[in-house]
mmCIF file of the N, C-alpha and C atoms, coordinates in Angstrom:
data_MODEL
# 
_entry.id   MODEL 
# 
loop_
_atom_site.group_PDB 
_atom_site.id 
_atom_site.type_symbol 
_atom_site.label_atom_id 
_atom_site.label_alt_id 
_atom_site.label_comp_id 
_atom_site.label_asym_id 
_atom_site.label_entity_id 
_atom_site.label_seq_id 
_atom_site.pdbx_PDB_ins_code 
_atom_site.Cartn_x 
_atom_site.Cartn_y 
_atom_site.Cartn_z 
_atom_site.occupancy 
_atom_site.B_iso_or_equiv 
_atom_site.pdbx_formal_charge 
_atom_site.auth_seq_id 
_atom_site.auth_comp_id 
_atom_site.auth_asym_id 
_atom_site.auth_atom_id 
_atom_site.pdbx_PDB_model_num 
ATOM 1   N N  . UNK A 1 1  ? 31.186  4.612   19.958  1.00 0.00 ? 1  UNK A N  1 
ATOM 2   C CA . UNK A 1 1  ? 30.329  3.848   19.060  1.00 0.00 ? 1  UNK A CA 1 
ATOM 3   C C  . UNK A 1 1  ? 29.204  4.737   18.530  1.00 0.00 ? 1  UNK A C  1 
ATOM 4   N N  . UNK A 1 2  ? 28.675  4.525   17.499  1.00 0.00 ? 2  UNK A N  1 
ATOM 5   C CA . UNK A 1 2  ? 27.749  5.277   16.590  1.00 0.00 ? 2  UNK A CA 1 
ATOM 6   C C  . UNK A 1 2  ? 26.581  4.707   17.342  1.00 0.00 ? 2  UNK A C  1 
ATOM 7   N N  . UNK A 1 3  ? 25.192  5.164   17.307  1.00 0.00 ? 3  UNK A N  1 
ATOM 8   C CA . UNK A 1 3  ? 24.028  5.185   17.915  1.00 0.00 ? 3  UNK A CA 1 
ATOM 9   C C  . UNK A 1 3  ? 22.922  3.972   17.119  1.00 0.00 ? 3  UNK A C  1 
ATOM 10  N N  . UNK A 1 4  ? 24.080  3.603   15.741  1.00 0.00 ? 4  UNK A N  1 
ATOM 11  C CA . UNK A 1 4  ? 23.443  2.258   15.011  1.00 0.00 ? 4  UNK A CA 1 
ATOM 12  C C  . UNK A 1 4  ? 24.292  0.984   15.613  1.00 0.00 ? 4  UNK A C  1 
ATOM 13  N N  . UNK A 1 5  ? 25.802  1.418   16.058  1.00 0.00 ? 5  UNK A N  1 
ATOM 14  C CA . UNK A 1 5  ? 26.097  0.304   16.165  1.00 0.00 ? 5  UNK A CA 1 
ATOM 15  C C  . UNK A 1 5  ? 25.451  -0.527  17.867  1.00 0.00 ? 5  UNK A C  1 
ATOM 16  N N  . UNK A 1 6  ? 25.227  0.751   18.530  1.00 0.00 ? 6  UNK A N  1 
ATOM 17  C CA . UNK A 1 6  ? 24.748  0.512   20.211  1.00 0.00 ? 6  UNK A CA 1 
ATOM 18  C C  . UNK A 1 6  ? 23.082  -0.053  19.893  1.00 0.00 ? 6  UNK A C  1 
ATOM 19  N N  . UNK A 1 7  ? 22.582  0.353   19.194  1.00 0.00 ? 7  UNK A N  1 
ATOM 20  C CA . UNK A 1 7  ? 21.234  0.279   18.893  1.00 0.00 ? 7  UNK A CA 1 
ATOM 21  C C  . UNK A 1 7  ? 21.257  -1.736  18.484  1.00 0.00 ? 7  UNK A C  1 
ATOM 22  N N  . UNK A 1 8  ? 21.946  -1.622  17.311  1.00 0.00 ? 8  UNK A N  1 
ATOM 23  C CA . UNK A 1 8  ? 22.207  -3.331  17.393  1.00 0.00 ? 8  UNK A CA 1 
ATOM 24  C C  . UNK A 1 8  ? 22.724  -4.006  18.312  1.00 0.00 ? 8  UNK A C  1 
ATOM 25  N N  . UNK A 1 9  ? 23.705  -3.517  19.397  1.00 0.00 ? 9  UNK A N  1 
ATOM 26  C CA . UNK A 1 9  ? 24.023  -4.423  20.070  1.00 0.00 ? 9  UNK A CA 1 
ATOM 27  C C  . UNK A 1 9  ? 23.033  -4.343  20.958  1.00 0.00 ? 9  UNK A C  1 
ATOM 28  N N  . UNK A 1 10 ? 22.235  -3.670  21.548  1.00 0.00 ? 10 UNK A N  1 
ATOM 29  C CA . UNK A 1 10 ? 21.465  -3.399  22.348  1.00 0.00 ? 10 UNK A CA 1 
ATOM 30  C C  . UNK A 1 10 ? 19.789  -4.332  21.808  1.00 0.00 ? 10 UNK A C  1 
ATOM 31  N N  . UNK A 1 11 ? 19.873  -4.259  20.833  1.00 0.00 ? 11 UNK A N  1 
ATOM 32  C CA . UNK A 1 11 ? 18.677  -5.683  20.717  1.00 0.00 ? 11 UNK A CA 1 
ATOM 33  C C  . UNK A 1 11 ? 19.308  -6.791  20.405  1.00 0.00 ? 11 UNK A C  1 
ATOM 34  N N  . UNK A 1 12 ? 20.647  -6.848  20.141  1.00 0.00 ? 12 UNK A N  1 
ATOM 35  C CA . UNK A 1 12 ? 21.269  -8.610  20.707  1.00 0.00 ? 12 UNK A CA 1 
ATOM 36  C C  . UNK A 1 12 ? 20.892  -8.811  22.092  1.00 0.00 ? 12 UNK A C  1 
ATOM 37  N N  . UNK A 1 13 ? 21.032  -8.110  23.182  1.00 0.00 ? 13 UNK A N  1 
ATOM 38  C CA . UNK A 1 13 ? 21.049  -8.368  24.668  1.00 0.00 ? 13 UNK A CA 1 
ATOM 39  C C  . UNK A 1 13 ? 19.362  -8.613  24.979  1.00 0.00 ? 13 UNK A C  1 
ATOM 40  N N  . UNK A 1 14 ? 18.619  -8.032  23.865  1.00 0.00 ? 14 UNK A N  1 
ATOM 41  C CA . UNK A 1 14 ? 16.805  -8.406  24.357  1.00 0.00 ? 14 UNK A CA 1 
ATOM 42  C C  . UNK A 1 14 ? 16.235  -9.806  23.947  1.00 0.00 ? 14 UNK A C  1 
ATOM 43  N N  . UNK A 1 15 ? 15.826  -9.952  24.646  1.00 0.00 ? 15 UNK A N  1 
ATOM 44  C CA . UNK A 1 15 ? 15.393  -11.079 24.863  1.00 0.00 ? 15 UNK A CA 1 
ATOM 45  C C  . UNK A 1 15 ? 14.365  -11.448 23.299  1.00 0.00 ? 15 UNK A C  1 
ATOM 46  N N  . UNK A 1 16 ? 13.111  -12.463 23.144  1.00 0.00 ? 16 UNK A N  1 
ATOM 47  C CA . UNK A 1 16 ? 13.081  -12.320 21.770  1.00 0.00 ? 16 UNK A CA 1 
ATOM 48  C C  . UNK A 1 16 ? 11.615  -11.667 22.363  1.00 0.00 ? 16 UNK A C  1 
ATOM 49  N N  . UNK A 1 17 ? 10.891  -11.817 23.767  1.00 0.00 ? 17 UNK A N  1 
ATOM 50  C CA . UNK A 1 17 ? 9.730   -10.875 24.170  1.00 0.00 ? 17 UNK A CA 1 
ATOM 51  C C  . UNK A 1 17 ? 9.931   -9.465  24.350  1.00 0.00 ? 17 UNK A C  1 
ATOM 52  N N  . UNK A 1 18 ? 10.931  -9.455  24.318  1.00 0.00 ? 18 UNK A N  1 
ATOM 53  C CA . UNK A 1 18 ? 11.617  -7.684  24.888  1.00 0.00 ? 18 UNK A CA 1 
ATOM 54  C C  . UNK A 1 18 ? 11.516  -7.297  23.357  1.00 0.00 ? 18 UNK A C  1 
ATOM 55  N N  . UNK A 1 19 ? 12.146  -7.819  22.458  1.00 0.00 ? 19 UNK A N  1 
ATOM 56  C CA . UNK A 1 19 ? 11.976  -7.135  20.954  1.00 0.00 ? 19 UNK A CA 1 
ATOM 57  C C  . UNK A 1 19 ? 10.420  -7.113  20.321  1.00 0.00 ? 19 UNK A C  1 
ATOM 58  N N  . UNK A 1 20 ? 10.007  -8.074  20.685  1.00 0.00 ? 20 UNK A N  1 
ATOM 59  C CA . UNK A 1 20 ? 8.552   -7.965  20.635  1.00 0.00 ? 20 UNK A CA 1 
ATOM 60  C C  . UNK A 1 20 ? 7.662   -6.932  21.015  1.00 0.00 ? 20 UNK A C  1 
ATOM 61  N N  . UNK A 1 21 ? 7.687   -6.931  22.253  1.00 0.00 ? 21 UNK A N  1 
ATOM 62  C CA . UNK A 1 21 ? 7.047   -5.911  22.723  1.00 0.00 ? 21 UNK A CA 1 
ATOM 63  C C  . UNK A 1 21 ? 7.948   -3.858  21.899  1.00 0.00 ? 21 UNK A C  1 
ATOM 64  N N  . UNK A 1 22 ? 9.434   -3.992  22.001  1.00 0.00 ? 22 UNK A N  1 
ATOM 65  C CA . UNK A 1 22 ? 9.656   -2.606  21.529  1.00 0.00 ? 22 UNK A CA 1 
ATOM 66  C C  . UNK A 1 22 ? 9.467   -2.721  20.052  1.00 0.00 ? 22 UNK A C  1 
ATOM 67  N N  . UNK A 1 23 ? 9.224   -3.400  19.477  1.00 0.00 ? 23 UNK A N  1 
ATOM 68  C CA . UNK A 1 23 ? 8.187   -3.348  17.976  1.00 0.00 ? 23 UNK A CA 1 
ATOM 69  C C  . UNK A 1 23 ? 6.848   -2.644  17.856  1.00 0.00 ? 23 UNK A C  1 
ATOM 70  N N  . UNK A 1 24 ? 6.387   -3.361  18.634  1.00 0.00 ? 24 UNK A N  1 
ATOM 71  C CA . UNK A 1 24 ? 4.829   -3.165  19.404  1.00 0.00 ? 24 UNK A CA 1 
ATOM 72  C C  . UNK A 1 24 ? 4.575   -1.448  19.097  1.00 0.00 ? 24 UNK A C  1 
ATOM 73  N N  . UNK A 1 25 ? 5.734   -0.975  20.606  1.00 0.00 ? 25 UNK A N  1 
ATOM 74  C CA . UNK A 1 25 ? 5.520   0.357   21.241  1.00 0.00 ? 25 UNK A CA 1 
ATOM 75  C C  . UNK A 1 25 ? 6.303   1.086   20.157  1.00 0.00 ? 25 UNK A C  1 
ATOM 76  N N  . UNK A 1 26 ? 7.372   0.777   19.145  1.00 0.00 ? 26 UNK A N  1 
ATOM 77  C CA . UNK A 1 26 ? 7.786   1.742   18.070  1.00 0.00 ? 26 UNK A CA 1 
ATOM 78  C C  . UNK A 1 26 ? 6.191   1.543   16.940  1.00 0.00 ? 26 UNK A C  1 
ATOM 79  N N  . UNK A 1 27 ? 5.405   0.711   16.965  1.00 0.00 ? 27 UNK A N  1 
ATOM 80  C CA . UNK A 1 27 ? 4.152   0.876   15.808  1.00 0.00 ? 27 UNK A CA 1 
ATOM 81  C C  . UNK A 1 27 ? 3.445   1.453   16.676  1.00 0.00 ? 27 UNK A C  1 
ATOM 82  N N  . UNK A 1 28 ? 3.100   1.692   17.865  1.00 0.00 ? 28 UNK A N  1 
ATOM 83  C CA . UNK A 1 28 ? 2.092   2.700   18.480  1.00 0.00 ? 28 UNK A CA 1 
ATOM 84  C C  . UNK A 1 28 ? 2.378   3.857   18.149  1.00 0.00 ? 28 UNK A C  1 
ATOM 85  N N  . UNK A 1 29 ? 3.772   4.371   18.459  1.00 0.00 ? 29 UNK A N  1 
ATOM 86  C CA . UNK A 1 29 ? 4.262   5.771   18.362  1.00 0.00 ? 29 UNK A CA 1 
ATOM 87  C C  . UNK A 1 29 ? 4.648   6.019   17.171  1.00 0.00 ? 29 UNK A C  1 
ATOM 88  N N  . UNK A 1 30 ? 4.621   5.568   15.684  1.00 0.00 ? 30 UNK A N  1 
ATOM 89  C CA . UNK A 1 30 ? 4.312   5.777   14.730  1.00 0.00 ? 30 UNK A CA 1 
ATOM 90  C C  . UNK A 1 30 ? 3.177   6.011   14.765  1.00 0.00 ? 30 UNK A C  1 
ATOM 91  N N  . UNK A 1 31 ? 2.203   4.903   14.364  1.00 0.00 ? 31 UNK A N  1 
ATOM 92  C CA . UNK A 1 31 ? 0.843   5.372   14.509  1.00 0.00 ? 31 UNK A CA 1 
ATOM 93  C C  . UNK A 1 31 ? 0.148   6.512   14.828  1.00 0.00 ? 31 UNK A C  1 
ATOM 94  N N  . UNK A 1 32 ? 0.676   7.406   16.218  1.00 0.00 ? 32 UNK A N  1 
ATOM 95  C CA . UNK A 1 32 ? 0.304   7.736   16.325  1.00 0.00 ? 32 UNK A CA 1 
ATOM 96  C C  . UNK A 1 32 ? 0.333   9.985   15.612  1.00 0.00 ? 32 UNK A C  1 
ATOM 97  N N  . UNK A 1 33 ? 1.810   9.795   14.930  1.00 0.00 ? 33 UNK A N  1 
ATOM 98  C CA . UNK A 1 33 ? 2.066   10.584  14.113  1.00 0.00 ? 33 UNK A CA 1 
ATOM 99  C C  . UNK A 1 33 ? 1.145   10.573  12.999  1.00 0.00 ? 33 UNK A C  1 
ATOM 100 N N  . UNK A 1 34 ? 0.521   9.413   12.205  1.00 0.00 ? 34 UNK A N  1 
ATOM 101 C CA . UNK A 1 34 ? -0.420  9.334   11.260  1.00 0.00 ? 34 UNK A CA 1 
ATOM 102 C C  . UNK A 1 34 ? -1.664  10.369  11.154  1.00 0.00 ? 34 UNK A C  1 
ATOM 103 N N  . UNK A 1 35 ? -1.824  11.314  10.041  1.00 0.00 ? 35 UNK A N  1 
ATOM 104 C CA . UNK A 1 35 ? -2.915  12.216  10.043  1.00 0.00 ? 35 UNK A CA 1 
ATOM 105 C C  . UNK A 1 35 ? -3.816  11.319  9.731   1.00 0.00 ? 35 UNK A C  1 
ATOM 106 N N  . UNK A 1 36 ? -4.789  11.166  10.504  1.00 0.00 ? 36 UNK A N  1 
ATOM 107 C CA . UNK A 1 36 ? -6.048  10.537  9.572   1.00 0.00 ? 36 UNK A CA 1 
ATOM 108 C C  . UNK A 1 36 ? -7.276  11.302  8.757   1.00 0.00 ? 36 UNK A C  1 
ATOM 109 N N  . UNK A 1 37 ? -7.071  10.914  7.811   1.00 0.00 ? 37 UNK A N  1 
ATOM 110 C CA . UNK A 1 37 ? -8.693  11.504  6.785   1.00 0.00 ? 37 UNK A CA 1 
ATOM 111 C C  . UNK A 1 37 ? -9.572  11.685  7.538   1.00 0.00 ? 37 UNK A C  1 
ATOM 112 N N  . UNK A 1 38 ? -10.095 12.608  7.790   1.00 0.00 ? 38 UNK A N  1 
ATOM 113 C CA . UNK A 1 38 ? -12.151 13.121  7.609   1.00 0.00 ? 38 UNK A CA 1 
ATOM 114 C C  . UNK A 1 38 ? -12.633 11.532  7.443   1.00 0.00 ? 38 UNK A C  1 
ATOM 115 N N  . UNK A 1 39 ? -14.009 11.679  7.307   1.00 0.00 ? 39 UNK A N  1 
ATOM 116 C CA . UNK A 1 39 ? -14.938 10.990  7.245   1.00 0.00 ? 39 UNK A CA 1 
ATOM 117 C C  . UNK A 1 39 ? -15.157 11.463  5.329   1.00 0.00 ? 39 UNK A C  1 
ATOM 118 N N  . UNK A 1 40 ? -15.255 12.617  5.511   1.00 0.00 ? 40 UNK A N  1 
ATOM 119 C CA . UNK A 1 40 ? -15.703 12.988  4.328   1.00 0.00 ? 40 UNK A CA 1 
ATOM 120 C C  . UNK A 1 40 ? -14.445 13.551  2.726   1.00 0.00 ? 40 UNK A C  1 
ATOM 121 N N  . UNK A 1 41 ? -13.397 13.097  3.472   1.00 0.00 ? 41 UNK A N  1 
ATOM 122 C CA . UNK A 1 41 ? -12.089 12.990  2.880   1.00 0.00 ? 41 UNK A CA 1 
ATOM 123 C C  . UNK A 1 41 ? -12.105 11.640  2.476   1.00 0.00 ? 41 UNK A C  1 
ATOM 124 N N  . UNK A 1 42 ? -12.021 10.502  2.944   1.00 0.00 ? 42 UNK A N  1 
ATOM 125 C CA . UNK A 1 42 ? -12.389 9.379   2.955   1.00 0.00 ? 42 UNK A CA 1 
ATOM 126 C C  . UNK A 1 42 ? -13.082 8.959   2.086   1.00 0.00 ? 42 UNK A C  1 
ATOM 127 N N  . UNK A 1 43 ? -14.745 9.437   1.803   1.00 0.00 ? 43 UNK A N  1 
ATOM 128 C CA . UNK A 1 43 ? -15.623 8.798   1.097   1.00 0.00 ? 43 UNK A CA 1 
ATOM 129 C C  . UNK A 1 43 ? -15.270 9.819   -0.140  1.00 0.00 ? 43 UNK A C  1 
ATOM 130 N N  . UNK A 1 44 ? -14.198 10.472  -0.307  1.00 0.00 ? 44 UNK A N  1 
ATOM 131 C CA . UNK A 1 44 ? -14.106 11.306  -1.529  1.00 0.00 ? 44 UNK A CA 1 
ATOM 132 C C  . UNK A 1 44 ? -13.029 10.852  -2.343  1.00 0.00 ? 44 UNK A C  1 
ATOM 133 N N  . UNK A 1 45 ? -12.067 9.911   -1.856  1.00 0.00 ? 45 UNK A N  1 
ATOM 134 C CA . UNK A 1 45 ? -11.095 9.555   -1.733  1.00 0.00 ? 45 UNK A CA 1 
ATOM 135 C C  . UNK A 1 45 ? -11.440 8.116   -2.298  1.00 0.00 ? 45 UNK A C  1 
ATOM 136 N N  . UNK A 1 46 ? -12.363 7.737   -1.892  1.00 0.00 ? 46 UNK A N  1 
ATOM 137 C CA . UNK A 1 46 ? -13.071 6.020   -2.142  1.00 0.00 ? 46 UNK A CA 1 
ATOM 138 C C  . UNK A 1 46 ? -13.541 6.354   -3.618  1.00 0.00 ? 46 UNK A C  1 
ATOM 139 N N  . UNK A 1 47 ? -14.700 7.513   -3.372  1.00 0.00 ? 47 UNK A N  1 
ATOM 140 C CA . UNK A 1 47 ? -15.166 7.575   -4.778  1.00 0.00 ? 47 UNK A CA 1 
ATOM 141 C C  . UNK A 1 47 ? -13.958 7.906   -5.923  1.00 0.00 ? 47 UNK A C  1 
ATOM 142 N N  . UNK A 1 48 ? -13.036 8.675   -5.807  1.00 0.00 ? 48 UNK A N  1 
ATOM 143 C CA . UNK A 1 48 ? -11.976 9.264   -7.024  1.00 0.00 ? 48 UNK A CA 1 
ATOM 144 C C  . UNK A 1 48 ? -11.860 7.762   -7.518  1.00 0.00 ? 48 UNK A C  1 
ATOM 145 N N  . UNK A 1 49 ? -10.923 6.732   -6.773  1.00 0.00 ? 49 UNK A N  1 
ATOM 146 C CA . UNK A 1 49 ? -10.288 5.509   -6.813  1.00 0.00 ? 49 UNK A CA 1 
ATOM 147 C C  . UNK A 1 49 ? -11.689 4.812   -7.463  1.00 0.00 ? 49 UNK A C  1 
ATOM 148 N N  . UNK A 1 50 ? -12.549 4.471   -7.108  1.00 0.00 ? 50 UNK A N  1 
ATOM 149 C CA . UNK A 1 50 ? -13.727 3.717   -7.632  1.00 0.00 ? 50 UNK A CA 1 
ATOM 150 C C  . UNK A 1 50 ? -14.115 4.329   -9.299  1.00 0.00 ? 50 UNK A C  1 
ATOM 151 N N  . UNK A 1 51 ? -13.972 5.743   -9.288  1.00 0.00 ? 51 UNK A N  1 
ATOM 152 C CA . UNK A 1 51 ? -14.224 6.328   -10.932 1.00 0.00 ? 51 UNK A CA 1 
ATOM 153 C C  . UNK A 1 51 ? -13.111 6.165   -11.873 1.00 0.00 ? 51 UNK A C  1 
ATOM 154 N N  . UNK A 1 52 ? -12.075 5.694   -10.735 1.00 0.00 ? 52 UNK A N  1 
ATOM 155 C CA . UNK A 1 52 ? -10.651 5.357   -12.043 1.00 0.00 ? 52 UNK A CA 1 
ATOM 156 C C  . UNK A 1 52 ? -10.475 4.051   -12.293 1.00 0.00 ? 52 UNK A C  1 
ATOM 157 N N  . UNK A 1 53 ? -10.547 3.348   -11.412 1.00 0.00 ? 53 UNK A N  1 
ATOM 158 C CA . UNK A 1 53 ? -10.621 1.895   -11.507 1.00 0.00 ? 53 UNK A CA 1 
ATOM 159 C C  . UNK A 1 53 ? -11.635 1.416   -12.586 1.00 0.00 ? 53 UNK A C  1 
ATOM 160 N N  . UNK A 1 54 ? -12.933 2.096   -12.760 1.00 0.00 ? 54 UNK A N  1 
ATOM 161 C CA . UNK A 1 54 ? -14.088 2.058   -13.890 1.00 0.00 ? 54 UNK A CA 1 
ATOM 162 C C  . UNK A 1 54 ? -13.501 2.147   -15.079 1.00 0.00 ? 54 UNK A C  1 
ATOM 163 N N  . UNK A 1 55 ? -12.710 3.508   -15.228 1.00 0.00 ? 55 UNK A N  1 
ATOM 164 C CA . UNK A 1 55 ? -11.949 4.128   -16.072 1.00 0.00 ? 55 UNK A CA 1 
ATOM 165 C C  . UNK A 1 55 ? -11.530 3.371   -16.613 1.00 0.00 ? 55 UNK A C  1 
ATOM 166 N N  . UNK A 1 56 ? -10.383 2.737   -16.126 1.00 0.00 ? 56 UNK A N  1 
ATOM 167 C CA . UNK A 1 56 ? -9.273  1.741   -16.511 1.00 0.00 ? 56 UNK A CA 1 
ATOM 168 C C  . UNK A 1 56 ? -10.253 0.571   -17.210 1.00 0.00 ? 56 UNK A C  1 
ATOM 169 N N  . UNK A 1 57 ? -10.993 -0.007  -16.120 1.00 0.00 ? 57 UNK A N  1 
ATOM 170 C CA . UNK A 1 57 ? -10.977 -1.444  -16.604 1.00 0.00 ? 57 UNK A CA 1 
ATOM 171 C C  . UNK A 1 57 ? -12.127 -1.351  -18.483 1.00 0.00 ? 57 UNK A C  1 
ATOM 172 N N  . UNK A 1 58 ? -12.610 -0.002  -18.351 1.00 0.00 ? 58 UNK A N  1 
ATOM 173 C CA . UNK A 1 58 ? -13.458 0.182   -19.766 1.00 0.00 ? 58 UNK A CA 1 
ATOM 174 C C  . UNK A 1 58 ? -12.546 0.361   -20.655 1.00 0.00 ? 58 UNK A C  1 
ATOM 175 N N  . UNK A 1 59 ? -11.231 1.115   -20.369 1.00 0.00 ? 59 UNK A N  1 
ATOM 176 C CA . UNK A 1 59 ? -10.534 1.600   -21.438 1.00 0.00 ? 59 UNK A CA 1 
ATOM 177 C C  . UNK A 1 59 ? -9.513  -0.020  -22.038 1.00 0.00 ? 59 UNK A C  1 
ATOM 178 N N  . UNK A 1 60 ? -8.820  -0.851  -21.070 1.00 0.00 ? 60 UNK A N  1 
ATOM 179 C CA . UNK A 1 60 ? -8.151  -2.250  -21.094 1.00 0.00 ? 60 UNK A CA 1 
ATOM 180 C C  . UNK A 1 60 ? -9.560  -3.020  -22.278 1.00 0.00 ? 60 UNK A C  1 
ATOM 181 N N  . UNK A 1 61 ? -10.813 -2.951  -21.437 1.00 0.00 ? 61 UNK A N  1 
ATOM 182 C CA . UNK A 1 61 ? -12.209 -3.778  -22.245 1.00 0.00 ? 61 UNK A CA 1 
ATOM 183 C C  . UNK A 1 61 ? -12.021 -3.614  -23.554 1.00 0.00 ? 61 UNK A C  1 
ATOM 184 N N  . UNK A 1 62 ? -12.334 -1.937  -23.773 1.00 0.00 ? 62 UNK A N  1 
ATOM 185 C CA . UNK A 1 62 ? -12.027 -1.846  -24.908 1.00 0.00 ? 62 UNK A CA 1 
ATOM 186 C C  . UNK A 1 62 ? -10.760 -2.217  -26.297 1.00 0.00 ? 62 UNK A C  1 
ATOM 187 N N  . UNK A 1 63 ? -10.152 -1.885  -25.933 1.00 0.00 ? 63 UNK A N  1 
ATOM 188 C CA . UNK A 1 63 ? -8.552  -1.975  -26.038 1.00 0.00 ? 63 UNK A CA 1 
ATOM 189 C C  . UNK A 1 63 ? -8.763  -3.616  -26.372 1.00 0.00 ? 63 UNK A C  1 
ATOM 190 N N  . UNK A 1 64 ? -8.967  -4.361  -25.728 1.00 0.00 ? 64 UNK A N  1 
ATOM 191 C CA . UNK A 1 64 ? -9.066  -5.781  -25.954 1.00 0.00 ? 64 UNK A CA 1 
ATOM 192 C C  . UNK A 1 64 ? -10.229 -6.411  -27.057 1.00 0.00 ? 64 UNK A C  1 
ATOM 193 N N  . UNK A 1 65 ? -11.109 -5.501  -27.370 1.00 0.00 ? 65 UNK A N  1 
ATOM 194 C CA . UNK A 1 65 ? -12.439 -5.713  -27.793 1.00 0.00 ? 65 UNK A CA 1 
ATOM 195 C C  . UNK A 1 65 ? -11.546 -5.447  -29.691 1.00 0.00 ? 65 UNK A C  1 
ATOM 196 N N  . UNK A 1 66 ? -11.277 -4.393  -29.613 1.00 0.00 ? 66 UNK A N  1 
ATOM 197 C CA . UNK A 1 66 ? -10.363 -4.182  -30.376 1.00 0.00 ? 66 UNK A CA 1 
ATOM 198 C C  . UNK A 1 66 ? -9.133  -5.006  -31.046 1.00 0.00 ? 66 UNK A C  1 
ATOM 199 N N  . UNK A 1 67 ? -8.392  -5.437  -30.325 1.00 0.00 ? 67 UNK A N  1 
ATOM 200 C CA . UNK A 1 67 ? -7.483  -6.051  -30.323 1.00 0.00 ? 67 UNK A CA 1 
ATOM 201 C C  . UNK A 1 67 ? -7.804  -7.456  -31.205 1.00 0.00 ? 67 UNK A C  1 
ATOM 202 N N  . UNK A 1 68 ? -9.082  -8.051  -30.584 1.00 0.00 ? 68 UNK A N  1 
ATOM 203 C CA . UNK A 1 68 ? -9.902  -9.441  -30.823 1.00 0.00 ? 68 UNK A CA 1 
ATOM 204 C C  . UNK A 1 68 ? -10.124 -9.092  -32.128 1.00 0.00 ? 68 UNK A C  1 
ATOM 205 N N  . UNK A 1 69 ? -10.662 -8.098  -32.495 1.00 0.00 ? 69 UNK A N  1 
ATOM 206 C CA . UNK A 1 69 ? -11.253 -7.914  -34.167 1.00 0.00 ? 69 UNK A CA 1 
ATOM 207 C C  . UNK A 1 69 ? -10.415 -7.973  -34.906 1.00 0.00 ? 69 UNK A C  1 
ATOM 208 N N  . UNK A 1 70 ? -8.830  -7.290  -34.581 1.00 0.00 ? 70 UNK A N  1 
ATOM 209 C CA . UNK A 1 70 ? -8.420  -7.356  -35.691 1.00 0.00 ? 70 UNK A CA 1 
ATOM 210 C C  . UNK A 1 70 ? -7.303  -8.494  -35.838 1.00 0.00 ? 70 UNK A C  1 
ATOM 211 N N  . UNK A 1 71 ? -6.950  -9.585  -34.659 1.00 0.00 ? 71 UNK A N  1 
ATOM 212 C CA . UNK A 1 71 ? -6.770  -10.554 -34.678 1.00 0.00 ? 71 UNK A CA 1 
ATOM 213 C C  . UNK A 1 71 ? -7.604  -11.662 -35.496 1.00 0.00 ? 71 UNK A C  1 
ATOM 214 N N  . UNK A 1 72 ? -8.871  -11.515 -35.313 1.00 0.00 ? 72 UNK A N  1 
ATOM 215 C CA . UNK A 1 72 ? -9.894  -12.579 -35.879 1.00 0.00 ? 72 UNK A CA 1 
ATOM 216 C C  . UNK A 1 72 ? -10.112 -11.903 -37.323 1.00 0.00 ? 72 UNK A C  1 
ATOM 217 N N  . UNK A 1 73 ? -9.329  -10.401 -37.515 1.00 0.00 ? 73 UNK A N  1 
ATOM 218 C CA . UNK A 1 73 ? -9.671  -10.140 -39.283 1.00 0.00 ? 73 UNK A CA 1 
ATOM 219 C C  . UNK A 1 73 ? -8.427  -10.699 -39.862 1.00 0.00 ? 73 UNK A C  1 
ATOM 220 N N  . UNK A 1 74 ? -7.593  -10.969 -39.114 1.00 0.00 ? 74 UNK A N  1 
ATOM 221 C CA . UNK A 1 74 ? -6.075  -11.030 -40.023 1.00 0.00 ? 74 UNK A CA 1 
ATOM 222 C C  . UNK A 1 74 ? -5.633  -12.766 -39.859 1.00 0.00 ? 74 UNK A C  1 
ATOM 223 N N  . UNK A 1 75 ? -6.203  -13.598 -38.965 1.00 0.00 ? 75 UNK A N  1 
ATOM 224 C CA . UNK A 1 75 ? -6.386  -14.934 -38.998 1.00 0.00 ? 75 UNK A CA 1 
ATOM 225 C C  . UNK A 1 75 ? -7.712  -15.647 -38.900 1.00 0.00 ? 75 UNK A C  1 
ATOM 226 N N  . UNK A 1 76 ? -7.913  -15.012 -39.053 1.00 0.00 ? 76 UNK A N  1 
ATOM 227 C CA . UNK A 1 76 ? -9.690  -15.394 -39.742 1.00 0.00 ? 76 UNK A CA 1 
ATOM 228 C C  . UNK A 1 76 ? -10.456 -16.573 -39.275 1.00 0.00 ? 76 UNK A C  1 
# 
């Protein structure tokens, strides 16, 4: 048998706390592969996202501000 098909039969036989818990302990040991950001990676990372999000929502504003004028010039 292939190591997917033992792997499924092998959480048919767990109970539904037994799968619970090896959920659990497979998101710990992920987790714990995760690089985490700096402190100061982080707040650099916050600011980029916060100056584009500005970005965007002025450039959509505009774009719409626009849009309104020449809607309200062509149906008046």
């Amino acid at each position: 048998m292939t190591d997917a098909v033992a792997s499924h039969e092998e959480k048919k036989k767990l109970g539904l706390f037994s799968r619970i818990g090896l959920f659990y302990r497979q998101v710990v040991y992920e987790l714990r592969k995760v690089v985490w950001p700096t402190r100061k990676q982080l707040s650099t990372y916050t600011a980029v996202v916060l100056v584009f999000v500005t970005f965007i929502i002025a450039v959509v504003s505009l774009l719409d501000l626009v849009l309104t004028k020449i809607v309200f010039l062509v149906f008046g």
